[in-house]
Backbone as a ProteinNet text record, in pm:
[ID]
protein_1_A
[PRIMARY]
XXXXXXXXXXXXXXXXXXXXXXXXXXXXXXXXXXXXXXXXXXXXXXXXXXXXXXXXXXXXXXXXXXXXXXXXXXXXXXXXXXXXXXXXXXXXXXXXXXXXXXXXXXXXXXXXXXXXXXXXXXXXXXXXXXXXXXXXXXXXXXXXXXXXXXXXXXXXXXXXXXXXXXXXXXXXXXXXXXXXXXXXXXXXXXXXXXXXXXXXXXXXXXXXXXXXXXXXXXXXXXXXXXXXXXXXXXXXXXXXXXXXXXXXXXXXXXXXXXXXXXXX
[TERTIARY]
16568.6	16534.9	16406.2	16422.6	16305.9	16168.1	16035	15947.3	15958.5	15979.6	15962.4	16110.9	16209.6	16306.7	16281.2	16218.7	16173.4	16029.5	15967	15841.8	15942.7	16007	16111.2	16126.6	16196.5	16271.1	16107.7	16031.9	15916.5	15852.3	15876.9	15783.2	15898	16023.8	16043.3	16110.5	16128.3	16161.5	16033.9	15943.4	15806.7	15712.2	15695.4	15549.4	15558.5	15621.9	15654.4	15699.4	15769.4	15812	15710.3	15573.5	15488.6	15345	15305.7	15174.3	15171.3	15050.7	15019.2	15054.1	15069.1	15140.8	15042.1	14921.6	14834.6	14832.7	14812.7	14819.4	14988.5	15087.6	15179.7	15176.5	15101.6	15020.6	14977.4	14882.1	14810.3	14866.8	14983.5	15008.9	15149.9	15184.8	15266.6	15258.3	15097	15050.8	14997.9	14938.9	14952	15035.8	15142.1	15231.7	15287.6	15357.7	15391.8	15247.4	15135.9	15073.6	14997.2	15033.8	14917.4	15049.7	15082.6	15174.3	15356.4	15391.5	15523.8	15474.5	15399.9	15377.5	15346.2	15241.2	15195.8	15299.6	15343.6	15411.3	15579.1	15676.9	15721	15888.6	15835.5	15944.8	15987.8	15841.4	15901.4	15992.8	16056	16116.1	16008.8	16051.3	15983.7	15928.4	16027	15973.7	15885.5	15875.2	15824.6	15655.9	15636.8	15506.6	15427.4	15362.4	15316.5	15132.5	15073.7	14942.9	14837	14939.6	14875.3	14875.9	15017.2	15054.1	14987	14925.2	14822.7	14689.2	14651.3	14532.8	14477.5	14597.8	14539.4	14572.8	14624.6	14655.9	14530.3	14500.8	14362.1	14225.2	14211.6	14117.1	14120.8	14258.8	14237.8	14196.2	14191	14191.2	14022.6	13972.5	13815	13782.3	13825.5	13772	13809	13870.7	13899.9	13808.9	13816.1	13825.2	13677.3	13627.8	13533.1	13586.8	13491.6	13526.7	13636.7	13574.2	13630.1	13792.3	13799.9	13942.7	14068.1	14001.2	14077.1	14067.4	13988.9	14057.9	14169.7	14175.8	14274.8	14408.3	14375.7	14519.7	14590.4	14478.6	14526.4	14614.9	14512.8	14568	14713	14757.9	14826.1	14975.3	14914.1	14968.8	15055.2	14972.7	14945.5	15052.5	15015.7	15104.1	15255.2	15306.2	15381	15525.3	15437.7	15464.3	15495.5	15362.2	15422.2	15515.8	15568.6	15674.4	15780	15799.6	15870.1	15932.3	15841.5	15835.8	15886.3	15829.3	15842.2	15998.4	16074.8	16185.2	16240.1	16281.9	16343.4	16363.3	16343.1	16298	16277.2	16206.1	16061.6	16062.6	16113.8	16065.6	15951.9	15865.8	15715	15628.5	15530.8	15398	15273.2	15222.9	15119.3	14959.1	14986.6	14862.7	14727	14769.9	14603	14565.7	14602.3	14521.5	14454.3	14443.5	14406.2	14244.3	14170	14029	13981.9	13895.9	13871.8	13687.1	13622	13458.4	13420	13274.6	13212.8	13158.3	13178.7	13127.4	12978.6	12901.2	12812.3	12760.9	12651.4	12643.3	12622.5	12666.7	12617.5	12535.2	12456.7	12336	12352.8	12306	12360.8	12263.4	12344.6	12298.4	12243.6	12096.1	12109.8	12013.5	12003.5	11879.5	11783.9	11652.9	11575.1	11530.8	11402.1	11367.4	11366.2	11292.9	11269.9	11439.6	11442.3	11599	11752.5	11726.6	11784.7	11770	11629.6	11539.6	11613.9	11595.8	11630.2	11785.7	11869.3	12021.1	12035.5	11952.1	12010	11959.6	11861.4	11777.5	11910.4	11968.9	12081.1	12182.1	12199.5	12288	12327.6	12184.7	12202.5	12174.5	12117.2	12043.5	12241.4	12295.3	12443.5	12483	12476	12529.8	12662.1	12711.8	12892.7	12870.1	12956	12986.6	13061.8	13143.2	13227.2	13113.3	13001.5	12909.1	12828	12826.8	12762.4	12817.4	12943	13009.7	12886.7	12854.4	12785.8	12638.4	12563.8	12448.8	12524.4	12663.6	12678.9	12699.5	12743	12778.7	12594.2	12542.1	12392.3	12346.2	12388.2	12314.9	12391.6	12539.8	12628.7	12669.8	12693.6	12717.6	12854.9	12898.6	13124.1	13135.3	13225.6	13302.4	13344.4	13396.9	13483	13572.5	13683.4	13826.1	13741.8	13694.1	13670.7	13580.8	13565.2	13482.9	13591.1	13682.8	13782.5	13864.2	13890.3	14018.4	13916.4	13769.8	13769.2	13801.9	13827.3	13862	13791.6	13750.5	13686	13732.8	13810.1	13878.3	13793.4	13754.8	13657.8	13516.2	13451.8	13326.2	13298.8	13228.1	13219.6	13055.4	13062.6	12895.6	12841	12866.3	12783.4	12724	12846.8	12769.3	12713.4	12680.4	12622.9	12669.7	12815.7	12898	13004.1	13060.9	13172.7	13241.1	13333.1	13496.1	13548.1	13537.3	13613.5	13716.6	13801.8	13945.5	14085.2	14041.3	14141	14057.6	14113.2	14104.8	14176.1	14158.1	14276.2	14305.3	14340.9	14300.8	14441.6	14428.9	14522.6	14644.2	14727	14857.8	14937.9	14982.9	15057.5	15218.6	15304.8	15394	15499.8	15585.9	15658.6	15605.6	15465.4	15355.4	15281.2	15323	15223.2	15107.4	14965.8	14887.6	14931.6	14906.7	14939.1	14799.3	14734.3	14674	14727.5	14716.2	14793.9	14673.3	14651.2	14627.3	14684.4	14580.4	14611.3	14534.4	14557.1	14419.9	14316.3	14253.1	14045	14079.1	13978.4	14008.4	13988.8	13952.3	13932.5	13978.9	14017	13954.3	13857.8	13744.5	13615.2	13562.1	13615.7	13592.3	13607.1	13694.8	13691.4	13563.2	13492.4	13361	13314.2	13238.6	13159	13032.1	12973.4	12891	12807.2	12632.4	12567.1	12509.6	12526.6	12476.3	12372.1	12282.5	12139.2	12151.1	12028.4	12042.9	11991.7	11916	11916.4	12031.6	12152	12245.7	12359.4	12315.3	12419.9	12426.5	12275.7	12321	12404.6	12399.3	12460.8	12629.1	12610.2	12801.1	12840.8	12798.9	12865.5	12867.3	12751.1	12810.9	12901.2	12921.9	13036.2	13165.6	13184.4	13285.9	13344.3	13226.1	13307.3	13293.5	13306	13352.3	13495.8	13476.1	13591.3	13730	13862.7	13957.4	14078.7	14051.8	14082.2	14066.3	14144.9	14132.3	14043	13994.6	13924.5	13782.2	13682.8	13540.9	13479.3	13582.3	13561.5	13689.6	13646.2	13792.2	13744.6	13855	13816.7	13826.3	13862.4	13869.7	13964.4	13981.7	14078.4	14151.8	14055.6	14127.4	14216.5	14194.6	14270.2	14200.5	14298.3	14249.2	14187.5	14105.8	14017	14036.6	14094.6	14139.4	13976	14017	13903.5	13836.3	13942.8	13836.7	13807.8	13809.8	13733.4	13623.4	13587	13480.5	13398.3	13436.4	13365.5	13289.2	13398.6	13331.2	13207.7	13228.5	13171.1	12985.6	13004.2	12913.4	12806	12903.4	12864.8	12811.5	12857.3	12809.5	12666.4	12636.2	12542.8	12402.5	12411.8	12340.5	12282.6	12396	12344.4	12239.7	12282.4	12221	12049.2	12018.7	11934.2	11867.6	11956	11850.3	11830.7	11912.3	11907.3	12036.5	11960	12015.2	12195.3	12332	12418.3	12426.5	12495.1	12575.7	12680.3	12755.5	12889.7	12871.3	12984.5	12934.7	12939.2	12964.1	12930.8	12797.7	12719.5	12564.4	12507.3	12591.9	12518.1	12544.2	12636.1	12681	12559.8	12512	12436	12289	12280.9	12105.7	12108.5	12217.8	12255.8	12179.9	12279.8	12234.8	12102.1	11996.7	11882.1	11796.3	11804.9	11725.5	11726.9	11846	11853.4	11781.5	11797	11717.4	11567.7	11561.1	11374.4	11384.3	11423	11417.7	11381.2	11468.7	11423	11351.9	11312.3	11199.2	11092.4	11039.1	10914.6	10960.4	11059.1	11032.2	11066.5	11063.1	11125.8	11280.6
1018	1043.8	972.1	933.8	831.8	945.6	894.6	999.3	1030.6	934	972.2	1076.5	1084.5	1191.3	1298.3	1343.8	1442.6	1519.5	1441	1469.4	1537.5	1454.7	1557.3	1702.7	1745	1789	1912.2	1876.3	1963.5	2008	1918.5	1946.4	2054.3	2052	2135.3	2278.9	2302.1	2409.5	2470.4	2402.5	2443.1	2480.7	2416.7	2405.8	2482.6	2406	2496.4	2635.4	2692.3	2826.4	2950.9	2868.6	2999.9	2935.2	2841.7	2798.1	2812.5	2799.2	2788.7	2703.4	2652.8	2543.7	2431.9	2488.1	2364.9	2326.7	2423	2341.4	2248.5	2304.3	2197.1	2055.9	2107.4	1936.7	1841.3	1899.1	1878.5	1739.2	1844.6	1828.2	1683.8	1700.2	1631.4	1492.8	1495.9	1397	1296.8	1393.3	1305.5	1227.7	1295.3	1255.9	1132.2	1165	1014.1	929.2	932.1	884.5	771.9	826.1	784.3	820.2	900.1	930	863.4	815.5	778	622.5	529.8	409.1	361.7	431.4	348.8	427.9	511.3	568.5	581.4	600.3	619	564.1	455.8	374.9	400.9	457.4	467.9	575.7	600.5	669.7	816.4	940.5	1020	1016.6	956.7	939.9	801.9	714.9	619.8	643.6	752.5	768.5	834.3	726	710.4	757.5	761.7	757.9	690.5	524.1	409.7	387.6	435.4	403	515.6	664.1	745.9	698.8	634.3	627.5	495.3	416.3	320.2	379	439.7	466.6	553	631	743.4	591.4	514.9	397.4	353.8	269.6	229.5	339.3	429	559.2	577.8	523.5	575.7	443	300.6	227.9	221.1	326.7	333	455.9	535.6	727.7	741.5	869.7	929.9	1018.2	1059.1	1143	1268.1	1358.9	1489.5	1395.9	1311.1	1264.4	1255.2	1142.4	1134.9	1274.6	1360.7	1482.2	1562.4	1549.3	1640.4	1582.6	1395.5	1364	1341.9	1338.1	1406	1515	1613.7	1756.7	1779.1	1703	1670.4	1634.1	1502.2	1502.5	1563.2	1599.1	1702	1833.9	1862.6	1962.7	1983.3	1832.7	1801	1767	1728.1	1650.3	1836.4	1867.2	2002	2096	2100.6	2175.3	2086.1	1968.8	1887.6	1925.4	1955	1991.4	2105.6	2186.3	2341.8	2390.3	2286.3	2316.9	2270.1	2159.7	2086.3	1953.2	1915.3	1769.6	1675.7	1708.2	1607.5	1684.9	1586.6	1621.7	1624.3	1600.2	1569.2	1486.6	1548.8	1505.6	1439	1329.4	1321.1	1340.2	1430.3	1426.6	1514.6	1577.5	1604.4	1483.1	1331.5	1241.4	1230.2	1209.6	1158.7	1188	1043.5	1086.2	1052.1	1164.5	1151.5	1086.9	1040.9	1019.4	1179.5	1159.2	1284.1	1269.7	1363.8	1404.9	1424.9	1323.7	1361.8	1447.1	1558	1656.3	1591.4	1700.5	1628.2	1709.9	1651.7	1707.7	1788.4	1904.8	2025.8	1958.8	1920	1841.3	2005.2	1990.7	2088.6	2022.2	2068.8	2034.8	2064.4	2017.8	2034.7	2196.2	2240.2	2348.4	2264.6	2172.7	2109.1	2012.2	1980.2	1921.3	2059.7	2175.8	2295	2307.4	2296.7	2368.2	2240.3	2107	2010.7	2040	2083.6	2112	2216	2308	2438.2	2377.2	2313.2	2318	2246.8	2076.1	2018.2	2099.1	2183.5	2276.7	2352.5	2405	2507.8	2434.4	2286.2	2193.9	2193.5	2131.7	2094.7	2150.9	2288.5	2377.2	2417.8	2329.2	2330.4	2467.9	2568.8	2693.7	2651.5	2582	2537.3	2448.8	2448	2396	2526	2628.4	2767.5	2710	2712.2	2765.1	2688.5	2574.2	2495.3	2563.1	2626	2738.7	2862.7	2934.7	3037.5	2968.8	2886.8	2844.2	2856.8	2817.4	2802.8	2947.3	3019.4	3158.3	3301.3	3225.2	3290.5	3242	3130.5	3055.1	3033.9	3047.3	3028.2	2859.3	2833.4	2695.6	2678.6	2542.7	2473.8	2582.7	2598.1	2643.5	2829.5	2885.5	2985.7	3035.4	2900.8	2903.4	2901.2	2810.4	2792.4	2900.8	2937.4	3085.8	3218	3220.2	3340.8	3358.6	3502.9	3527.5	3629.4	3644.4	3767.8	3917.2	3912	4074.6	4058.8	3946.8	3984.6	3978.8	4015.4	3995.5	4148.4	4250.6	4369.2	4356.9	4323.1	4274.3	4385.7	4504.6	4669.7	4658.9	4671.8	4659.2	4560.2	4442.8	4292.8	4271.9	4240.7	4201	4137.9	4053.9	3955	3966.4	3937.3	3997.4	3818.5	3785.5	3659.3	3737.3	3694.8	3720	3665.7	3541.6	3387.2	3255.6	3156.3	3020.3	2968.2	2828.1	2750.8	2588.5	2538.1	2366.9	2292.1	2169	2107.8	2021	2049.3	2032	1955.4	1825.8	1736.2	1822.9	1844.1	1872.4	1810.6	1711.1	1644.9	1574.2	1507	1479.1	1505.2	1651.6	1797.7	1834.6	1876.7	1932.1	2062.3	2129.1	2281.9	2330.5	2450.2	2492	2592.5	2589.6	2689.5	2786.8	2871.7	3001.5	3077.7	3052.3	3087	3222.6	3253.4	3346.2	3279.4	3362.8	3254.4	3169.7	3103	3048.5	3092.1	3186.3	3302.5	3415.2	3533.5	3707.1	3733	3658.8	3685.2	3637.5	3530.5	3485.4	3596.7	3720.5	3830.7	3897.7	3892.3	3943.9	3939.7	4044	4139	4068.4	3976.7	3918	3971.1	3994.4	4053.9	3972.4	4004.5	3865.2	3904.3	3770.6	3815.9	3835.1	3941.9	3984.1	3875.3	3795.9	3692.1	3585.1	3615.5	3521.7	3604.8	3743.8	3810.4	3810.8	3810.3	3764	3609	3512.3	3411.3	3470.5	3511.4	3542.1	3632.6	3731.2	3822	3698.8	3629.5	3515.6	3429	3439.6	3307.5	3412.2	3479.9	3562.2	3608.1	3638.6	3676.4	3496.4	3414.1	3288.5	3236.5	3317.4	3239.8	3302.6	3198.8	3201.2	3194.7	3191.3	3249	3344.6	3359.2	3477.5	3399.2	3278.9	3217.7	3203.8	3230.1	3197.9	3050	2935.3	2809.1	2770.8	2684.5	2650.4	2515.8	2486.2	2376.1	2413.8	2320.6	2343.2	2442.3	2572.4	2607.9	2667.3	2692.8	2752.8	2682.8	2601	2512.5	2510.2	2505.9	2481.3	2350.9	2387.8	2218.5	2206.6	2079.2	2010.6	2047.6	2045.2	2061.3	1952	1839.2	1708.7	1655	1692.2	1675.3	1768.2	1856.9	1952.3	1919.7	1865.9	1774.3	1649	1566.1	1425	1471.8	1594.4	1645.5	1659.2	1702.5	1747.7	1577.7	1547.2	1384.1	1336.4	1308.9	1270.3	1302.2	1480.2	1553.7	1496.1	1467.3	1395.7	1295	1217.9	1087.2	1055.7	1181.7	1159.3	1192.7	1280.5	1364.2	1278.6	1156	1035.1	1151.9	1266.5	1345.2	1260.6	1202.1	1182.1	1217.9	1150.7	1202.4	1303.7	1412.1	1556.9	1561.8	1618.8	1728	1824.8	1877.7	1987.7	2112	2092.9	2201.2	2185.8	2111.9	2059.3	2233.5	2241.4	2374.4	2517.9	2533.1	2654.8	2640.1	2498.5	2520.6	2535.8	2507.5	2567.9	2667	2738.6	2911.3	2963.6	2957.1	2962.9	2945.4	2799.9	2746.6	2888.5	2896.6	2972.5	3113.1	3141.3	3308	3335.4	3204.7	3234.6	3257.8	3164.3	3146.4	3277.2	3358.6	3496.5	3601.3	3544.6	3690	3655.7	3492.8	3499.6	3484.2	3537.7	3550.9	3692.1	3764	3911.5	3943.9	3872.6	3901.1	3960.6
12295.1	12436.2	12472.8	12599.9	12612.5	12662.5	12670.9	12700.7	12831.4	12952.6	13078.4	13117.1	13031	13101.8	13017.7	12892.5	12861.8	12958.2	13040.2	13105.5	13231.2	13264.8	13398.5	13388.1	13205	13199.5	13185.6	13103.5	13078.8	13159	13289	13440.2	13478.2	13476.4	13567.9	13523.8	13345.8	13292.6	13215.9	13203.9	13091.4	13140.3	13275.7	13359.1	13455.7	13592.9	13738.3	13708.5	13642.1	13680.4	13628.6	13563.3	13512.1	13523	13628.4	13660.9	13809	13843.1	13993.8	14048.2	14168.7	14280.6	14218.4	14236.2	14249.9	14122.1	14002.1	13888	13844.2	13867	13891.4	13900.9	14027	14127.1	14105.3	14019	13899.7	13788.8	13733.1	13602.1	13630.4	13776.9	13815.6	13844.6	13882.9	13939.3	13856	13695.1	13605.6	13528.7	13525.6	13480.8	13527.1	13715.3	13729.4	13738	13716.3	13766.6	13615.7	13512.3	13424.5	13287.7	13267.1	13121.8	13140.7	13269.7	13305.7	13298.4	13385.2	13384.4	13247.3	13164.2	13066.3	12909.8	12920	12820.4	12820.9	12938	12973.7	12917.5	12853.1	12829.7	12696.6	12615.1	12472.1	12427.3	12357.3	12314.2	12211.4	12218.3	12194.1	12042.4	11957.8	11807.7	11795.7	11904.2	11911	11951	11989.8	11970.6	11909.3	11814.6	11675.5	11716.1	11597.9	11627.6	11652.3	11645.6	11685.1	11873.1	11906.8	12040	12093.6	12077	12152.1	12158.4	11998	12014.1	12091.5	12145.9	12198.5	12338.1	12377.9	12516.4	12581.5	12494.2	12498.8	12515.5	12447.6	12433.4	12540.1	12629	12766.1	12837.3	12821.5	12934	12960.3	12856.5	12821.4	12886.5	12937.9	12994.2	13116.1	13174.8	13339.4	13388.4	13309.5	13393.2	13277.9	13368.6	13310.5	13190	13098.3	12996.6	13049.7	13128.6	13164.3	13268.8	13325.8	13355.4	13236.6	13121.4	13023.7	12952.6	12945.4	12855.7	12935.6	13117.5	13165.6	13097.5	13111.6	13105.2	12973.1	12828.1	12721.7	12692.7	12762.3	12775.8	12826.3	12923.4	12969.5	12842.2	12829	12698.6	12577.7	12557.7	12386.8	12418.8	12549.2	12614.5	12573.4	12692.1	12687	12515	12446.9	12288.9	12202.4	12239.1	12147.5	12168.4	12314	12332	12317.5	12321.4	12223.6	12145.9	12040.2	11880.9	11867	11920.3	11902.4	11978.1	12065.1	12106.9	12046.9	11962.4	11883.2	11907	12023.3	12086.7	12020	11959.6	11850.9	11729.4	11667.7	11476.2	11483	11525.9	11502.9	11582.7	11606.8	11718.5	11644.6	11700.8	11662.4	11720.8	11842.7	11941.9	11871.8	11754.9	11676.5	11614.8	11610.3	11517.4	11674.1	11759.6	11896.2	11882.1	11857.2	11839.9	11987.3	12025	12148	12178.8	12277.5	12260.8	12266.6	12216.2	12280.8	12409.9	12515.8	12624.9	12626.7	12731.6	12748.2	12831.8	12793.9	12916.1	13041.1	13145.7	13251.1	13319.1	13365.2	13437.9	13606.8	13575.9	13711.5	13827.4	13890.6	14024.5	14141.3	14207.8	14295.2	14449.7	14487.4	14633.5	14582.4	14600	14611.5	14757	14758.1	14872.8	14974.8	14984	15086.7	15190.8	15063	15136.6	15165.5	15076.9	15169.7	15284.4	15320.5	15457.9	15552	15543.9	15603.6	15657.6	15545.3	15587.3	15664.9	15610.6	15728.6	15873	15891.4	16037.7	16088.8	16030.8	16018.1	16100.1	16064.9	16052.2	16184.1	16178.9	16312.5	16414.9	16439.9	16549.4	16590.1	16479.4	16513.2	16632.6	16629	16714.7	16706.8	16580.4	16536.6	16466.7	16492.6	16425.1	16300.9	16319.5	16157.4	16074.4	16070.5	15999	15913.5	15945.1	15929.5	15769	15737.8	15593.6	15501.9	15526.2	15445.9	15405.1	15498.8	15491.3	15399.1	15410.9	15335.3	15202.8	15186.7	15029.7	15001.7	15037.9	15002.4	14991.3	15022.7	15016.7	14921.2	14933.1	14831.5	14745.7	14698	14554	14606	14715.5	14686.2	14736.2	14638.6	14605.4	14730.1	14753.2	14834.8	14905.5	14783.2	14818.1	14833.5	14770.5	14843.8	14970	15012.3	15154.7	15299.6	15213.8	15303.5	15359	15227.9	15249.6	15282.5	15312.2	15360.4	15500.1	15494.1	15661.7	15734.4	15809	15867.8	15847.5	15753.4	15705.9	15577.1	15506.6	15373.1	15384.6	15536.3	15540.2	15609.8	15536.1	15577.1	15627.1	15821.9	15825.7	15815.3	15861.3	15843.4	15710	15594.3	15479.7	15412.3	15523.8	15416.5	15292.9	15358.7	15197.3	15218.8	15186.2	15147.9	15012.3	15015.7	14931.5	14934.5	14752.7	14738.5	14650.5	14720.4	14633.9	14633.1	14690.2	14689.8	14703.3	14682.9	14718.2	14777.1	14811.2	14853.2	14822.4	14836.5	14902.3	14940.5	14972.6	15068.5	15018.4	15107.2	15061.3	15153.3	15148.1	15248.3	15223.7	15341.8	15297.3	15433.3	15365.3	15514.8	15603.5	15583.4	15620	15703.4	15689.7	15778.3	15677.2	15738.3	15633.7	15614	15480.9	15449.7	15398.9	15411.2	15360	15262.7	15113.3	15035	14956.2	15037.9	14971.6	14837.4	14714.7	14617.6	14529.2	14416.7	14377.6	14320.7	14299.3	14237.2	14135.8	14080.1	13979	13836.8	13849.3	13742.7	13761.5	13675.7	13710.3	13745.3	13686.1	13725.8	13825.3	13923.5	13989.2	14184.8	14125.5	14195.9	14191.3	14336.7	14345	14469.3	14496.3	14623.1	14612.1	14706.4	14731.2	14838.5	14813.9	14896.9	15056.6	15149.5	15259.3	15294.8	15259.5	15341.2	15441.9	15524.4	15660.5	15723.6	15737.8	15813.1	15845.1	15760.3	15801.7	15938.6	15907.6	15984.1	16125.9	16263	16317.9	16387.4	16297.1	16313.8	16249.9	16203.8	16144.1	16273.8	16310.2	16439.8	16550.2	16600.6	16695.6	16677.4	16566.6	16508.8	16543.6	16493.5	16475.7	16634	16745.7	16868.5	16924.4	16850.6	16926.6	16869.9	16766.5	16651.9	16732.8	16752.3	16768.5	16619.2	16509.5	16408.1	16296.8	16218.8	16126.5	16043.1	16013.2	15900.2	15936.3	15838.3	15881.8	15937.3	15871.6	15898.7	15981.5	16062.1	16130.8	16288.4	16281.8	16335.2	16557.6	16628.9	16790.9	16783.9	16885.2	16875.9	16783.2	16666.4	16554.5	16454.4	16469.5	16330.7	16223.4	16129.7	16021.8	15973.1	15906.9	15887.1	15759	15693.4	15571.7	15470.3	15360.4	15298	15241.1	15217.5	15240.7	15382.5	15496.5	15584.4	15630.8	15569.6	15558.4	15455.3	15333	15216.3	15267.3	15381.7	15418.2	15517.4	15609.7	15685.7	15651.9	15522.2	15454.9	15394.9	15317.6	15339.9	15466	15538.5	15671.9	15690.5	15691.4	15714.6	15655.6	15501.7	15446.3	15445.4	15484.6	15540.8	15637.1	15732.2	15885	15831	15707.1	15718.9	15612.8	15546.3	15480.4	15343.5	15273.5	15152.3	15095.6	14944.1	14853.2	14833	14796.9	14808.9	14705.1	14715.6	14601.1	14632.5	14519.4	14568.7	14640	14704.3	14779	14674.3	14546.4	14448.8	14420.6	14451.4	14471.2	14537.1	14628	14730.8	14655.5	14547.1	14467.6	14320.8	14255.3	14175.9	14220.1	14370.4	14453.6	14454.6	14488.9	14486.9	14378.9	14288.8	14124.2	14076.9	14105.9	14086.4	14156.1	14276.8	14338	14331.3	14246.4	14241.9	14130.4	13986.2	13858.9	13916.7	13976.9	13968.2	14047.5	14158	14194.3	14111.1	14014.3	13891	13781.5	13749.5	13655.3	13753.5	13865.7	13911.9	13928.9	13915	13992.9	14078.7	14211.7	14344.8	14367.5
[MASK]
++++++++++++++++++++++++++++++++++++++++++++++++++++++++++++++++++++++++++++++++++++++++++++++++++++++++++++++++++++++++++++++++++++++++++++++++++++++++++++++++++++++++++++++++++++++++++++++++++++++++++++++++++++++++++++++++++++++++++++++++++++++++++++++++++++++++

């Protein structure tokens, strides 16, 4: 059996019926994308530990470390249920020597360039800009900025309820937003809101024409890489160094430690 009709068969009896949409997506995308073009043709006993370890080698001169380990992973996956179904006499994806990863360094704002974004921020006068100040004050990711809705923000008790994510989904070449659960168990959590953010959340909220805290004219939903480029943009204008917008979840973090090794 050749490898690319065993990857069909693994995508759609092994994988889809007991992972998340998005990890699917994921796993799909590698596949045709990187394990079908360059692997695809050989036959399943045909890949030896010469033909991984050179395929893993080109991989390390295109993609960053943490890319080539998804699409290993990917891999290795795939080969051992192979094996373990009867597919494959035998795998060779443990000879697969991989580089070591170098750490990478937790990117955050500086105080001064926070202060710059929020002013940014509120000068805007854009209410769908607020989310970018709460990620800064609550630590929540992308996708759980997106999917909150005004039913998980209890303002009486200065508290917010993450207990989904989301991110974006072309479907028919309509956008979808797909609401999923966190990315953890632990990632379920009651977040305290400073009181200075709250009267800006009640004005947002009797302007808001949706159930979502972020949202675009009219209540649309706003793509989450155009709330990412958004954010980009922002930076630019304000002449601050580029980040991820997970840049604003490790200031969170930065600024809550130094909170409690001074005491405050």
């Amino acid at each position: 059996m050749k490898y690319m009709n065993w990857l069909t068969q693994w995508l759609n009896i092994y994988v889809k019926p007991v992972v998340k949409q998005r990890t699917f997506e994921i796993y799909n995308g590698i596949v045709h994308k990187q394990l079908i073009p360059c692997l695809g043709d050989y036959g399943l006993n045909e890949l030896l530990p010469a033909v991984l370890q050179k395929f893993t080698a080109e991989l390390c001169l295109r993609y960053a470390i943490n890319t080539v380990n998804g699409i290993v992973s990917v891999l290795k996956s795939s080969l051992k249920v192979a094996r373990r179904t009867g597919v494959l006499n035998r795998e060779y994806t443990d000879s697969i020597r991989m580089p070591k990863a170098r750490e990478k360094e937790v990117s955050c704002f500086s105080l001064t360039e926070q202060k710059r974004i929020e002013r940014a921020v509120f000068k805007s006068g854009k209410d769908r800009l607020f989310g970018i100040v709460l990620c800064l004050y609550t630590g929540l990711r992308i996708g759980e900025l997106m999917s909150l809705q005004w039913a998980d923000i209890d303002l009486r008790r200065c508290v917010l309820s993450v207990n989904k994510t989301c991110h974006d989904c072309w479907q028919n070449g309509v956008y979808v937003r797909l609401i999923d659960t966190p990315k953890t168990a632990s990632s379920k959590r009651r977040i305290p809101i400073p009181k200075q953010l709250l009267p800006h959340l009640k004005a947002i909220k009797s302007r808001s024409q949706s159930t979502f805290v972020v949202s675009g004219n009219k209540g649309k939903d706003v793509p989450l890489r155009s709330y990412q480029k958004t954010f980009e943009r922002l930076l630019k204008h304000e002449d601050i160094p580029h980040k991820g917008f997970h840049a604003l979840r490790h200031t969170f973090a930065t600024r809550a430690l130094y909170r409690v090794q001074k005491g405050m």
